[in-house]
N, C-alpha and C positions, 0 to 999 in steps of 0.2 A: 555199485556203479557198473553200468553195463559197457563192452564196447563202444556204443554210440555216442555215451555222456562223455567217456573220456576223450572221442576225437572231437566232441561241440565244444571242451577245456581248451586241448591241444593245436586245433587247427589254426587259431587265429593267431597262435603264438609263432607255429611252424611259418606262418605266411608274411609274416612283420621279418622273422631271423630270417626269411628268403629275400624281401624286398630292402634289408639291412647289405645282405653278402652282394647282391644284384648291383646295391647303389656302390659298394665298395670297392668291387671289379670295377664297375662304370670309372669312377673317379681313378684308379690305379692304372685305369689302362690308357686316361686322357694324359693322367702323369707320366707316363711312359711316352707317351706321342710326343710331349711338350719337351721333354728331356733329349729326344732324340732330334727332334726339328733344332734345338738349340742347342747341339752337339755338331748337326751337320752345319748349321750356321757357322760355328766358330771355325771348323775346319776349312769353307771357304771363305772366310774373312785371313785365316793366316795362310793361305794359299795365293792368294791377292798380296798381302803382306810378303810374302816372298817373293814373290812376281818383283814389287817395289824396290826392294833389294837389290835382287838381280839388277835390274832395271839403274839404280844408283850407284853401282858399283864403277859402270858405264858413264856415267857422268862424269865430268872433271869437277874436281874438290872444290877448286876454284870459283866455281858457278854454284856450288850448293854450299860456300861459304859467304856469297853473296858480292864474289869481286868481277868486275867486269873482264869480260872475256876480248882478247883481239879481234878483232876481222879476220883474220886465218882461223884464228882457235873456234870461233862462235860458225862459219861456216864447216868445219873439222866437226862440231858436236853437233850440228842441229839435226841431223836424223836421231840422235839419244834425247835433244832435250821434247823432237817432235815427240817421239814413243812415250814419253813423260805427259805429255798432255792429254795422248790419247789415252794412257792409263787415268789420268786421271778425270776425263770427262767418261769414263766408263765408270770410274767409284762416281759420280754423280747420279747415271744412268740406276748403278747397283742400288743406290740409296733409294732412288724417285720408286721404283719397282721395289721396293723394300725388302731387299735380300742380303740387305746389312744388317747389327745392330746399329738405335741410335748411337752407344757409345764408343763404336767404332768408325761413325761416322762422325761425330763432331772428332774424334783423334784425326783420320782422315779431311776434313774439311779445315781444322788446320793448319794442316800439312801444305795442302795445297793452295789457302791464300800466300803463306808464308814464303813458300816456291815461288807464286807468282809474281812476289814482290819481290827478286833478287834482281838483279838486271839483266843478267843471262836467261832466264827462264822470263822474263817480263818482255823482253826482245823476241824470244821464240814463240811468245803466245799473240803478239800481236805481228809479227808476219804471218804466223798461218790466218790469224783472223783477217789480214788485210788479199790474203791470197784464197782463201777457200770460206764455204758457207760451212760448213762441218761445226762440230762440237756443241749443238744448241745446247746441250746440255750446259755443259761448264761457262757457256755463255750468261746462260740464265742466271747462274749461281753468279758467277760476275757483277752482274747488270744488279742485283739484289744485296751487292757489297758483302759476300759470303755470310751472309747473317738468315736467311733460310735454310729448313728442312726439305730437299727435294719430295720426301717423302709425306708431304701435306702441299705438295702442288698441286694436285688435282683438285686439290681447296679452294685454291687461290688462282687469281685468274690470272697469265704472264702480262707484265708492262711491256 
């Protein structure tokens, strides 16, 4: 067997174990993107999540216990329980631009019907909504009885 015969054996074989290594770079390196996209995800979902924190700390116990605040107290908190809103029609906005996970968004989603159901935070949300256009987002989510995914609104057309 000459030269020739053995690369007419050899070659087909060398070019399958190429297109074998080819496909498995291909696939290892989407898994490396995939891992790293949902590495950076989690880090700004628990950045956010600290943001929240901070953010609650500032709160009175009393309104995230769900008891009514006085007229001195609810004027005293409302720039913290404002910032609470705004954070949270921005986790709306995060979700709708899908730079959440889903499962840290139904954690987050809620979070913040649950908020908006106390009285203190129920008060705070419909002053700014009787005093400003702002928050469409958290609006929508509202107006939809927090039972949508922002992130399948573009699906669906707003009431």
């Amino acid at each position: 067997m000459d030269l020739i015969d053995v690369l007419r054996i050899w070659a087909p074989i060398i070019q399958a174990g190429a297109v074998v290594v080819a496909v498995g770079t291909v696939f290892l390196t989407y898994r490396q993107v995939k891992l790293r996209k949902e590495q950076a995800t989690t880090q700004f979902e628990d950045e956010l999540s600290r943001e929240y924190r901070e953010l609650a700390r500032e709160l009175p116990v009393k309104a995230l216990l769900g008891d009514e605040l006085s007229d001195e107290e609810f004027k005293e908190q409302f720039p913290d329980l404002y910032y609470y809103v705004d954070l949270s029609n921005e986790q709306v906005f995060l979700r709708f631009e899908e730079r959440v996970s889903k499962e840290t968004w139904e954690n987050w989603q809620d979070g913040i019907e649950s908020n908006l159901k106390r009285p203190a935070f129920r008060m705070a949300w419909n002053e700014i909504k009787n005093r400003s256009d702002t928050f469409q987002e958290l609006r929508r989510l509202e107006q939809n009885d927090f039972q949508t995914d922002p992130a399948e609104w573009d699906q669906i057309e707003p009431e």
